[in-house]
VEXVOKE-52509 format. One record per residue (C-alpha): x, z, y; residue number from 1; residue in three letters; chain. Coordinates in steps of 0.02 Angstrom, whole numbers, plus 32768, in hexadecimal, padded with zeros to 4 digits. Example, Ala and Ser with C-alpha at 12.3 -4.5 7.8 and 13.67 -1.06 7.14 Angstrom:
% residues 2
c1 | c3 | c2 | pos | code | unit
8267 | 8186 | 7F1F | 1 | ALA | A
82AC | 8165 | 7FCB | 2 | SER | A
//
This chain:
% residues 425
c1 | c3 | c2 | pos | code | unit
7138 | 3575 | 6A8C | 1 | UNK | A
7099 | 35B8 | 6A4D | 2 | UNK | A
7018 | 3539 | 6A37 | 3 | UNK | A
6F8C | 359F | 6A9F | 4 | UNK | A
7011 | 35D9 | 6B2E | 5 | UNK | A
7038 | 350A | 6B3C | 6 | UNK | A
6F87 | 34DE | 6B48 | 7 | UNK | A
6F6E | 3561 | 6BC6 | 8 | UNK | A
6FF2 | 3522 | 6C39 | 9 | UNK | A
6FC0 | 3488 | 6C39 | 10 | UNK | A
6F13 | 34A1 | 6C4A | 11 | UNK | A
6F30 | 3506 | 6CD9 | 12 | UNK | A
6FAA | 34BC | 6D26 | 13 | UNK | A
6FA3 | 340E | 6CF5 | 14 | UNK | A
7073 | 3407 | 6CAF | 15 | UNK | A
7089 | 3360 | 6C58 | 16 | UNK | A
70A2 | 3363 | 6B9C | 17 | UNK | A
7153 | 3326 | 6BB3 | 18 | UNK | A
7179 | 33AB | 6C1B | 19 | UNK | A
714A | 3440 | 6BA0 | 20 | UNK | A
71A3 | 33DE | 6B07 | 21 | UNK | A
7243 | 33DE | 6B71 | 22 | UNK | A
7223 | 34A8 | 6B95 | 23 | UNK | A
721A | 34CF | 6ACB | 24 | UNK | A
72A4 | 3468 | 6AB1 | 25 | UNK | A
7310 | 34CD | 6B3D | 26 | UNK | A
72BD | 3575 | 6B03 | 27 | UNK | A
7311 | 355D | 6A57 | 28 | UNK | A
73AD | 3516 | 6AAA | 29 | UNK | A
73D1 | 35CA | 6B1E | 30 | UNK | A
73B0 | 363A | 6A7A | 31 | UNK | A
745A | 365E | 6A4A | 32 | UNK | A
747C | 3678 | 6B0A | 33 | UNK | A
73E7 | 3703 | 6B17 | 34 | UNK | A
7436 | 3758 | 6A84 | 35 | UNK | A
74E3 | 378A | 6AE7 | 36 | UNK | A
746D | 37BC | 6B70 | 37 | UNK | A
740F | 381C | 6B11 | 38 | UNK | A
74A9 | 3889 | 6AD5 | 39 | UNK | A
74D8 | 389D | 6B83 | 40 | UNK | A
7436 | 38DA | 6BB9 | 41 | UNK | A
743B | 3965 | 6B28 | 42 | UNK | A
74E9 | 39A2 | 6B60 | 43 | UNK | A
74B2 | 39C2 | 6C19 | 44 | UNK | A
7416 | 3A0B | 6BDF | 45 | UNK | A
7473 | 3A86 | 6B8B | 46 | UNK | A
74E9 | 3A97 | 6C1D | 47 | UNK | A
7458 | 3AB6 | 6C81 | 48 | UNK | A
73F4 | 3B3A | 6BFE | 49 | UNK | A
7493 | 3B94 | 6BE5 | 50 | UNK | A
749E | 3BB0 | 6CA7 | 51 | UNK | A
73F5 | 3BEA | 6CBB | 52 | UNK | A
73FF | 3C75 | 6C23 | 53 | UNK | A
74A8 | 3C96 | 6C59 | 54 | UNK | A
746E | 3CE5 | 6D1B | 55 | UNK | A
73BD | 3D31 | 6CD3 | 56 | UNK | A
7353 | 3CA4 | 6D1D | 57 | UNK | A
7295 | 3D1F | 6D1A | 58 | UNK | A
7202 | 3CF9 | 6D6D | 59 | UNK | A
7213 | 3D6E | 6E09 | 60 | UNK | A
72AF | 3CEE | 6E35 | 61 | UNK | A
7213 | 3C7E | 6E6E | 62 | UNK | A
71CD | 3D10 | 6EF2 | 63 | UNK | A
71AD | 3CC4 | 6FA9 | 64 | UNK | A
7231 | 3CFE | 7015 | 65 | UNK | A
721A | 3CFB | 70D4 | 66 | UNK | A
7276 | 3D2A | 7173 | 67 | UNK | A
7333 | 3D3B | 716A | 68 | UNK | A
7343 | 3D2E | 70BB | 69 | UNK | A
739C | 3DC5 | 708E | 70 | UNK | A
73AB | 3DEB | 6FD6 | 71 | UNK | A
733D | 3D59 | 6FAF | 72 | UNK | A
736B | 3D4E | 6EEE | 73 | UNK | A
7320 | 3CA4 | 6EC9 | 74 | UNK | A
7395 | 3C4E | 6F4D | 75 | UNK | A
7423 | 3CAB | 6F0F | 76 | UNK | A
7406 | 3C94 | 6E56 | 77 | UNK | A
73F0 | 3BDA | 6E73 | 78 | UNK | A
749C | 3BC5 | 6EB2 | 79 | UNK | A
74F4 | 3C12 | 6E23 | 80 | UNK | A
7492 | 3BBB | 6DB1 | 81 | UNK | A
74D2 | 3B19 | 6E01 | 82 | UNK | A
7571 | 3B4C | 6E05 | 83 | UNK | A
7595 | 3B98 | 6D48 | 84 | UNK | A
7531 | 3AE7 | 6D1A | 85 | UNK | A
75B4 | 3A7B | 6D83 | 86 | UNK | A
7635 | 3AF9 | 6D3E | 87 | UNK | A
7678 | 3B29 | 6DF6 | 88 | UNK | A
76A1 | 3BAE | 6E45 | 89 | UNK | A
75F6 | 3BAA | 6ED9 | 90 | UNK | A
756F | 3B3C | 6F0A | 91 | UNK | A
7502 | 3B34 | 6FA3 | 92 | UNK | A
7454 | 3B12 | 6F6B | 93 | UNK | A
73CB | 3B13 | 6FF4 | 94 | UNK | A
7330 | 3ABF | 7035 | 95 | UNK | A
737D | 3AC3 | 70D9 | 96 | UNK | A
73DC | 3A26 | 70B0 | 97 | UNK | A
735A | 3985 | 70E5 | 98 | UNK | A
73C1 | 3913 | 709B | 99 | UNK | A
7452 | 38DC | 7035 | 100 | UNK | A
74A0 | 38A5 | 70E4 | 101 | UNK | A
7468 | 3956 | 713E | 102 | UNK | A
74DE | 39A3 | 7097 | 103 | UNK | A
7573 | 3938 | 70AC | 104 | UNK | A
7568 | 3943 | 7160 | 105 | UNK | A
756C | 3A01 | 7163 | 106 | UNK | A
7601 | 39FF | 70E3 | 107 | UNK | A
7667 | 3984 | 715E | 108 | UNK | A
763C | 39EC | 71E4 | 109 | UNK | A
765F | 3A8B | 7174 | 110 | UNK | A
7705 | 3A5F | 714F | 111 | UNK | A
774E | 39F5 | 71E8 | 112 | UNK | A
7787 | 3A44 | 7283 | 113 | UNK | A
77D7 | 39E9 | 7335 | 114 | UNK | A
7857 | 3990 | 7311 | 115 | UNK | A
784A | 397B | 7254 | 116 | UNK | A
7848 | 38C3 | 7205 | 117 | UNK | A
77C9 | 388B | 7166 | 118 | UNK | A
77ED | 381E | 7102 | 119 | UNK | A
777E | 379C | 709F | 120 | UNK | A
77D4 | 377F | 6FFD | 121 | UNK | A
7763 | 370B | 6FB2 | 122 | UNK | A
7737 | 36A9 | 7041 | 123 | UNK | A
76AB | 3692 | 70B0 | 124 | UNK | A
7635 | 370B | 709F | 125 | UNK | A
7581 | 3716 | 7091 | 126 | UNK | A
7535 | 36D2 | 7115 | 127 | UNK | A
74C7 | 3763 | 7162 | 128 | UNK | A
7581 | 37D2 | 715B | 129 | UNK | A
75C3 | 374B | 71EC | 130 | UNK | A
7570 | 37B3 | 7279 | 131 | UNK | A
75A2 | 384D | 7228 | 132 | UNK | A
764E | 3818 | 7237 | 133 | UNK | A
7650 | 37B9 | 72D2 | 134 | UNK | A
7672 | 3716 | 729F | 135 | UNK | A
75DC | 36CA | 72DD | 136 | UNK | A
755E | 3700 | 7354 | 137 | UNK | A
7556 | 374A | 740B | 138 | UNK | A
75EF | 37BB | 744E | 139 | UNK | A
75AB | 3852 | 747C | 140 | UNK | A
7511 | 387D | 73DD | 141 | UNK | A
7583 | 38F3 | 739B | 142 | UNK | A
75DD | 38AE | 730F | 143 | UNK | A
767A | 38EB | 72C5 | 144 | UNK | A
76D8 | 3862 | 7331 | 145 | UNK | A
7697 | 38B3 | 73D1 | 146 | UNK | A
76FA | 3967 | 738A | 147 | UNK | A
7782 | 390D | 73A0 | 148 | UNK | A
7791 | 38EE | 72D2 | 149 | UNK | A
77F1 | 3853 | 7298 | 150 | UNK | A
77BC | 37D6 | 7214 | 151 | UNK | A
7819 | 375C | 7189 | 152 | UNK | A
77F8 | 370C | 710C | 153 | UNK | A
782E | 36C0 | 707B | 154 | UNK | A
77CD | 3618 | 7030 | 155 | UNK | A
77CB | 35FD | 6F64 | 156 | UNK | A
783E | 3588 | 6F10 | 157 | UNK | A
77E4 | 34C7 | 6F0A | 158 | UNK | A
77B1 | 34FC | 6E68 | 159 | UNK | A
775D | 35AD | 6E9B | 160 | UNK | A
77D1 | 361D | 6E55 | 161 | UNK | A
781A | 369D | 6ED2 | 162 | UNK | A
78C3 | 366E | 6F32 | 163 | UNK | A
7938 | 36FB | 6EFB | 164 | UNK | A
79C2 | 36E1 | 6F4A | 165 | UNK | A
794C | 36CA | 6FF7 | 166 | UNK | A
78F1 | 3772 | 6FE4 | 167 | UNK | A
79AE | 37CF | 6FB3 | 168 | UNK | A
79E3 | 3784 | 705B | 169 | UNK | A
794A | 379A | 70D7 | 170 | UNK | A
7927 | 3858 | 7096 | 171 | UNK | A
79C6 | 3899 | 70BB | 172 | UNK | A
799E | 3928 | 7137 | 173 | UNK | A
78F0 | 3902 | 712E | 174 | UNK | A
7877 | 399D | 712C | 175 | UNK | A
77D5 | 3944 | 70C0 | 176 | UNK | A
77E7 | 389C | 7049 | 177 | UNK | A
772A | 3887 | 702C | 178 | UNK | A
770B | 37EC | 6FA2 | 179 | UNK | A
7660 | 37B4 | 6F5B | 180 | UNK | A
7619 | 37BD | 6EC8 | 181 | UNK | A
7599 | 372D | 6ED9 | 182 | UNK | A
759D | 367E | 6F0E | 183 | UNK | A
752C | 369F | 6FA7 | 184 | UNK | A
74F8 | 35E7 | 6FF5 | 185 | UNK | A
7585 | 35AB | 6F9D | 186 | UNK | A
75A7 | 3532 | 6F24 | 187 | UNK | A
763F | 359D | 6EE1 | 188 | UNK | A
7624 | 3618 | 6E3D | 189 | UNK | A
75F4 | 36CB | 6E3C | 190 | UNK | A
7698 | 3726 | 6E23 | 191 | UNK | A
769B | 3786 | 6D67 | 192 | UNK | A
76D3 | 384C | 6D6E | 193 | UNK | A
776D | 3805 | 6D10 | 194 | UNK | A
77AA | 37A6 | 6DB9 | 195 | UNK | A
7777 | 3832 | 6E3B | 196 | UNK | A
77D9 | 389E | 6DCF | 197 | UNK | A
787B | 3834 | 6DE9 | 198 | UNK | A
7853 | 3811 | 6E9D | 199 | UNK | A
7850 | 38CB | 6EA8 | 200 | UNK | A
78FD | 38DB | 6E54 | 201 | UNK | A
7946 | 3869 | 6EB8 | 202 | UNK | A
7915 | 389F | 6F59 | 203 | UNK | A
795B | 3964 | 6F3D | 204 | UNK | A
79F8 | 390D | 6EF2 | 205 | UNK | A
7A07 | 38CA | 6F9E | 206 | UNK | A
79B2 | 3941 | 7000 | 207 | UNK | A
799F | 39F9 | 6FBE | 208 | UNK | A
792A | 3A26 | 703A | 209 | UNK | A
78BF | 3999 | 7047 | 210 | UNK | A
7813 | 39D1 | 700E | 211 | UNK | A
77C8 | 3942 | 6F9D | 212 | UNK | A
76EC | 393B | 6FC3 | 213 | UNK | A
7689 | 38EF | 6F5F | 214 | UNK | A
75F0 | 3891 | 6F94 | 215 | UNK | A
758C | 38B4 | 6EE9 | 216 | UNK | A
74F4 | 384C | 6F10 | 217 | UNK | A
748D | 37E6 | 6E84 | 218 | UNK | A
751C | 381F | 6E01 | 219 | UNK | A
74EC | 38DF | 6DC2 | 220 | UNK | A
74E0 | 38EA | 6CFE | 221 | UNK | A
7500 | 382F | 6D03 | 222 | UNK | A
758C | 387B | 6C8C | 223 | UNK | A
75B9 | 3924 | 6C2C | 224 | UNK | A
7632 | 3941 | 6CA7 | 225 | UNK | A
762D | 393F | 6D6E | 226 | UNK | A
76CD | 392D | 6E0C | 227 | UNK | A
76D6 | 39EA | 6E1E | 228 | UNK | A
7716 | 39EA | 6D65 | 229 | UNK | A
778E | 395B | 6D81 | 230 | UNK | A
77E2 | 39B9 | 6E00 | 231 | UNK | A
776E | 3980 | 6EA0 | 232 | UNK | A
776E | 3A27 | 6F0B | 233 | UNK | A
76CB | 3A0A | 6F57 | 234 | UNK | A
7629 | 398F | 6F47 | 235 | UNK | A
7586 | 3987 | 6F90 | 236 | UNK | A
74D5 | 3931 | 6F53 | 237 | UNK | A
7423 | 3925 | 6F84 | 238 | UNK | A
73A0 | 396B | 6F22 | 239 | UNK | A
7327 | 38E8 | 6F2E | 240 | UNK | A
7393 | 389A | 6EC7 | 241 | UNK | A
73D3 | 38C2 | 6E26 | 242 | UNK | A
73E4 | 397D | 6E10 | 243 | UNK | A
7337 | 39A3 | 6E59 | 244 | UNK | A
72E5 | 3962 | 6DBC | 245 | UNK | A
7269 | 3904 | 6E2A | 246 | UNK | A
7207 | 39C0 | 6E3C | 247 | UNK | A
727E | 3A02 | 6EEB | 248 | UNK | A
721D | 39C7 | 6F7C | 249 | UNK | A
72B2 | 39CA | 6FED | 250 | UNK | A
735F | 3A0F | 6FE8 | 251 | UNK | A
742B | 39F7 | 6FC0 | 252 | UNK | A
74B7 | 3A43 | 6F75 | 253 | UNK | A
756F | 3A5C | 6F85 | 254 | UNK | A
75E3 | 3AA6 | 6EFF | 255 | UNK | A
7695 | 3ACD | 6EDE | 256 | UNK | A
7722 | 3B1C | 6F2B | 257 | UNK | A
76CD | 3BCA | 6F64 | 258 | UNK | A
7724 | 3BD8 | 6FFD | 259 | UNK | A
76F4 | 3B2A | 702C | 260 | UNK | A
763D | 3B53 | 6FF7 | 261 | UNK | A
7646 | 3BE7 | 7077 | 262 | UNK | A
7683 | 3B80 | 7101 | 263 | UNK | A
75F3 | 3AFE | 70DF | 264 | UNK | A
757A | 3B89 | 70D6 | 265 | UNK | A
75B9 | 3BEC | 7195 | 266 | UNK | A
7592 | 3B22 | 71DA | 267 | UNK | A
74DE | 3B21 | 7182 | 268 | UNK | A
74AF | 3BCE | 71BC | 269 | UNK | A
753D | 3C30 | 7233 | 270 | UNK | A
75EB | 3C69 | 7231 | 271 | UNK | A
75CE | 3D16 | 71EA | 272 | UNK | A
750D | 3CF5 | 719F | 273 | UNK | A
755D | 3C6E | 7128 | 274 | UNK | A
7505 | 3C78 | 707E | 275 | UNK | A
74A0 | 3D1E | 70AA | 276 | UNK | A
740D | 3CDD | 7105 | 277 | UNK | A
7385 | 3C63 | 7107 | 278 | UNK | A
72F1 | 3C83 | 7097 | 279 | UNK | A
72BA | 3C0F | 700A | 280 | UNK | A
7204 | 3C13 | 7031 | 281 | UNK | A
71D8 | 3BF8 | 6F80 | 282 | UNK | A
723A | 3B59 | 6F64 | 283 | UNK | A
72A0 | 3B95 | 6ED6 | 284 | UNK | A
720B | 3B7D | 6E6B | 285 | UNK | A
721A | 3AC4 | 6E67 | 286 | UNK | A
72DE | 3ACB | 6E8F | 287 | UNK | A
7308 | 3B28 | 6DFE | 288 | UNK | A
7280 | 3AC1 | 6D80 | 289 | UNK | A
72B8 | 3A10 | 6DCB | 290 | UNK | A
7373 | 3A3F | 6DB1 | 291 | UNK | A
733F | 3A82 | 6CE3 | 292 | UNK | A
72E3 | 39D1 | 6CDB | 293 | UNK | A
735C | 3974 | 6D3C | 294 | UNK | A
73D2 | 3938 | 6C9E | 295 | UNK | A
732C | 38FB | 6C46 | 296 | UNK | A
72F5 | 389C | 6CDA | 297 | UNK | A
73A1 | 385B | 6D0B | 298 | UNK | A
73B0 | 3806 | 6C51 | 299 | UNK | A
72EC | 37B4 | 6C66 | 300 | UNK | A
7342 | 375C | 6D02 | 301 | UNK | A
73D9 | 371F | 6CAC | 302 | UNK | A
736B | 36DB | 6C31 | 303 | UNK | A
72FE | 367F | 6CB1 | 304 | UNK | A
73A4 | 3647 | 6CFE | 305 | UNK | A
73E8 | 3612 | 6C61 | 306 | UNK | A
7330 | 35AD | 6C2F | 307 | UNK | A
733A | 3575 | 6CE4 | 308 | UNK | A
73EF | 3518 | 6CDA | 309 | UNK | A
73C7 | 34C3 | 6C1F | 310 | UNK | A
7339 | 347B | 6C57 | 311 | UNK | A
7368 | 342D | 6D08 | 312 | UNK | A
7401 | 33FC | 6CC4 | 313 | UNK | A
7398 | 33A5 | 6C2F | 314 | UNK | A
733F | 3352 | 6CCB | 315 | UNK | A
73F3 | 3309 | 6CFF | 316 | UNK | A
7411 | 338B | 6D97 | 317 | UNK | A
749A | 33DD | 6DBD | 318 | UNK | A
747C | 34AC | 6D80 | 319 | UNK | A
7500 | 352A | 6D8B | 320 | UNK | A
7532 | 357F | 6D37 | 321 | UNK | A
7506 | 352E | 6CA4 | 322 | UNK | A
74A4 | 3573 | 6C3C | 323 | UNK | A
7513 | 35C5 | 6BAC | 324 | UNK | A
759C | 35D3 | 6C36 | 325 | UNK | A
75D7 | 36A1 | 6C46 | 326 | UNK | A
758D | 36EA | 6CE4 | 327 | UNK | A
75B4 | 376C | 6D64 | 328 | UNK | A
750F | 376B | 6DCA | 329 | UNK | A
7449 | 3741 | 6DB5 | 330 | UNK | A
7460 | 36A6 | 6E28 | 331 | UNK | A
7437 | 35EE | 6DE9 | 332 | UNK | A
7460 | 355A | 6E48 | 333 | UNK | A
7408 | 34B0 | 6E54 | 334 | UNK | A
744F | 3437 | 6EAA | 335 | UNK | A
73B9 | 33AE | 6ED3 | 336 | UNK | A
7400 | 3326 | 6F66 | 337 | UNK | A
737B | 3321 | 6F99 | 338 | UNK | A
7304 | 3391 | 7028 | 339 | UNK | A
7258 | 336D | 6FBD | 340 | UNK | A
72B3 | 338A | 6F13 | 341 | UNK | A
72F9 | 3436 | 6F67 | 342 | UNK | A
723C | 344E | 6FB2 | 343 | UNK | A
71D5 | 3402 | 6F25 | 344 | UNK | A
7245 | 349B | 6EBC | 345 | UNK | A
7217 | 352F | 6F22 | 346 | UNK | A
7165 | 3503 | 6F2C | 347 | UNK | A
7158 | 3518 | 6E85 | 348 | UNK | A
71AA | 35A9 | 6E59 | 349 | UNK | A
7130 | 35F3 | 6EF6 | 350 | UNK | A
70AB | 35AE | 6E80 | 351 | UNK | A
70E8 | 3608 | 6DE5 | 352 | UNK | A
70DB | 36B9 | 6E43 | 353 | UNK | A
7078 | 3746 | 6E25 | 354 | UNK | A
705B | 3773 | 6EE8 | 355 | UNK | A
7040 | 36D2 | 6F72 | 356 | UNK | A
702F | 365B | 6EF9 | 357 | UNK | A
6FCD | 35EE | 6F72 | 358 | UNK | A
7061 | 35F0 | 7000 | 359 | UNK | A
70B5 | 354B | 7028 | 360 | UNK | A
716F | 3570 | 7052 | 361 | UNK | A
71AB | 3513 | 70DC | 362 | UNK | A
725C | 3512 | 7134 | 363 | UNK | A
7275 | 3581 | 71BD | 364 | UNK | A
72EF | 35E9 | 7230 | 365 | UNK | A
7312 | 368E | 71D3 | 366 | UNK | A
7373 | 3716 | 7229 | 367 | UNK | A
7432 | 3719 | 71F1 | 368 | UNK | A
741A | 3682 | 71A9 | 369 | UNK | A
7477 | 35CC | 71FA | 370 | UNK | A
7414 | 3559 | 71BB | 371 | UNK | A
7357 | 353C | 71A5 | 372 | UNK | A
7338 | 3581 | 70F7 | 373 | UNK | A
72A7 | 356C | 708A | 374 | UNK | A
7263 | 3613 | 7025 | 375 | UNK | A
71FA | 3618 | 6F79 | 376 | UNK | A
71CC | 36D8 | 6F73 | 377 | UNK | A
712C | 3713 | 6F29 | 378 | UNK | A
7155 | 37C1 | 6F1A | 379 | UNK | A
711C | 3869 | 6EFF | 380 | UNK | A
71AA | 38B2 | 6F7D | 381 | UNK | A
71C7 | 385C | 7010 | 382 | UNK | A
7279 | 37F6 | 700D | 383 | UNK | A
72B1 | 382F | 6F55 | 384 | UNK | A
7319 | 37B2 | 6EFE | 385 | UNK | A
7308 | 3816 | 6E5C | 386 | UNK | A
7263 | 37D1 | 6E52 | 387 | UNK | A
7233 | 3713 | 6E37 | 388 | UNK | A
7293 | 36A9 | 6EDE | 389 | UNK | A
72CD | 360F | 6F01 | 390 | UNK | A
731C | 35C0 | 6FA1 | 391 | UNK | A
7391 | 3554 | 6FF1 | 392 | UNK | A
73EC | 351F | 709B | 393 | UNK | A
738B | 347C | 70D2 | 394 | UNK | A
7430 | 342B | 70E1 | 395 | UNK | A
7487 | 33BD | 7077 | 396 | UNK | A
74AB | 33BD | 6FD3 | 397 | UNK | A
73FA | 3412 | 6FCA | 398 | UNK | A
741F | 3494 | 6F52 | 399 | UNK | A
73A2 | 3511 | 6F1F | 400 | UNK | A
73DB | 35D9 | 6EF2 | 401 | UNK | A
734D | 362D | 6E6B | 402 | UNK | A
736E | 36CB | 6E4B | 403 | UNK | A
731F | 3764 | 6E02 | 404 | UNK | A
7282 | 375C | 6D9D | 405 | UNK | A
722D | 3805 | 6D4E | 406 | UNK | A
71FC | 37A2 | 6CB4 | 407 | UNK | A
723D | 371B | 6C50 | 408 | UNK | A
7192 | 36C8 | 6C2E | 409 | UNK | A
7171 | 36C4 | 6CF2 | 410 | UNK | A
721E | 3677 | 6D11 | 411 | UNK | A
720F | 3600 | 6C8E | 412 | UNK | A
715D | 35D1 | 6CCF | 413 | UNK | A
71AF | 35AD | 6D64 | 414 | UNK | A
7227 | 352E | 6D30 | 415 | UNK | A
71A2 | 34D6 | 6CD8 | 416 | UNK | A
712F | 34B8 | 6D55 | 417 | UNK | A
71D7 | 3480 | 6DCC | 418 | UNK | A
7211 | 3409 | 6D38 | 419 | UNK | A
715E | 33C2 | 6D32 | 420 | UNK | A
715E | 33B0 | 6DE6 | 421 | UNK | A
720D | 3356 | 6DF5 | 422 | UNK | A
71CC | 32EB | 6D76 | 423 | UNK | A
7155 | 32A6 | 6DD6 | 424 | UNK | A
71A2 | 3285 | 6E86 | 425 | UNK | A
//
């Protein structure tokens, strides 16, 4: 580390000198790591460039559109872009989406009628999806349980890989076998495109017209390759997360199968209006600029991730994954034992942040969420996980989930000033 940039640090925030020798010594640790991320970046920058020149991305794209939205060009030229970069056949790419929830719920909801059964092929899913699907919550808010919609699912093996011969048995006549990508507040692996690929296989082996969804969250250009070109017909993501580039203020996507894409779209909008309506109001701007920077920042949070797990597992906690381990999602897990460890964490990384620095976290009720939960966000946009975040269900074993991070330095910073603090409890 550069002499002046150590001195700052700790003059300004009074790290320990044992704390910053440990960071160098991590720093040169993760190199060859950054280097494999680095080529990965490139190749879904070019993915993403090659898009862009390929539809005639031009400055009148970013007009302000109003009203119904007819013939608005930037919202139209934004969903091919996503969908020649994911290398599908349509994508759904609006601000209309408030979350990555809102955009998986509208696919379930796009794609399920009365009577129809889903299937969770890689066990329970994320937690703000049980109320979606009716598996917890009041009878009667409208989830897909109250349309008379069945659920299943199928756990992971003991040691997190998917149960085959399970999913082949609880998809047959099935209509959707969603699986997902990330570990969620789980202790379990994010899934690689490799695996979703297979699942995918197996399940139209089985079941030929069982559509296979993808819950895409945390894991875009994570790799060169992504479930729709494994053979996943449909997935879904949040653009406060990785494809916005940390530049979309709000917003979601699905791509895929184009007749599932229209089906999603008719349950966003109308039966009939589908794709055709709803004005941009200027937001492909920063949808289309986060999405060109999104492969860049996606590779400065793997990097943080990857500093992150050397140096709290230097410390003697439990990280995953490790730190040269191959990844399939943005996530890093800490697992502390302890509710001040897991707090002590995301006060610093609040501390490390460019926007509420000053904020205490503290655990609280958050909607969709079990358990109390404790939140590190000092963010530009409200919620997004593609910038610096860190939290944790305050229940045991205490873990903590960082994510995102739109610079390496600020990431990095981060784990210092946690290691330091650690250190000293």
């Amino acid at each position: 580390m550069d002499n002046d940039i150590y001195e700052l640090i700790k003059m300004t925030y009074g790290v320990s000198d044992e704390a910053l020798r440990l960071a160098e010594e991590c720093e040169r640790d993760v190199r060859p790591v950054f280097d494999e991320i680095d080529r990965v970046r490139d190749f879904n920058q070019l993915k993403v460039l090659l898009a862009m020149q390929k539809n005639g991305l031009q400055e009148r794209h970013f007009n302000f559109a109003t009203g119904y939205g007819y013939s608005d060009i930037g919202r139209d030229v934004l969903d091919r872009i996503y969908a020649d970069a994911f290398g599908c056949e349509d994508a759904l790419v609006r601000s209309q989406f408030i979350s990555g929830t809102h955009t998986l719920s509208v696919t379930l909801f796009g794609l399920l009628r009365p009577g129809d059964t889903v299937v969770s092929v890689t066990g329970k899913p994320y937690d703000t999806l049980e109320e979606v699907l009716g598996i917890r919550g009041e009878a009667g808010d409208g989830s897909l349980r109250d349309f008379g919609i069945r659920y299943a699912q199928v756990d992971l093996l003991e040691d997190g890989s998917p149960d085959y011969e399970g999913i082949a048995a609880a998809v047959k006549g099935a209509k959707l076998a969603i699986m997902q990508r990330s570990r969620g507040y789980s202790s379990r692996d994010a899934i690689s495109v490799e695996t979703l690929g297979r699942i995918a296989a197996v399940v139209r082996e089985s079941s030929p017209d069982t559509v296979t969804m993808c819950d895409n969250c945390y894991g875009e250009f994570v790799d060169t390759v992504e479930p729709v070109n494994a053979g996943v017909d449909i997935m879904a993501g949040s653009l406060i997360k990785n494809p916005g580039g940390g530049l979309a203020l709000t917003g979601g996507y699905i791509a895929g199968r184009a007749e599932l894409v229209r089906k999603c779209a008719n349950r966003l909008t109308a039966p009939g209006l589908g794709k055709h309506v709803g004005s941009s109001l200027g937001t492909p701007r920063n949808m289309i600029q986060g999405f060109y920077m999104a492969p860049h920042i996606v590779a400065e949070s793997l990097k943080g991730a990857v500093f992150t797990a050397r140096l709290l597992d230097r410390m003697g906690f439990d990280t995953s994954p490790a730190y040269d381990a191959k990844r399939s999602d943005i996530v890093q897990t800490v697992t502390f034992g302890d509710p001040e460890k897991l707090s002590a964490f995301c006060r610093m990384i609040q501390k490390a942040a460019p926007v509420d620095s000053d904020a205490v976290p503290v655990a609280d009720d958050m909607p969709g969420y079990e358990a109390k939960v404790i939140m590190a966000a000092g963010n530009f946009v409200q919620g997004a996980s593609i910038e610096l975040s860190a939290d944790g269900p305050m229940i045991p074993p205490y873990r903590a989930f960082m994510q995102g991070g739109l610079t390496y330095f600020n990431i990095k910073l981060g784990a210092i000033l946690a290691s330091d603090a650690l250190a000293k409890l």
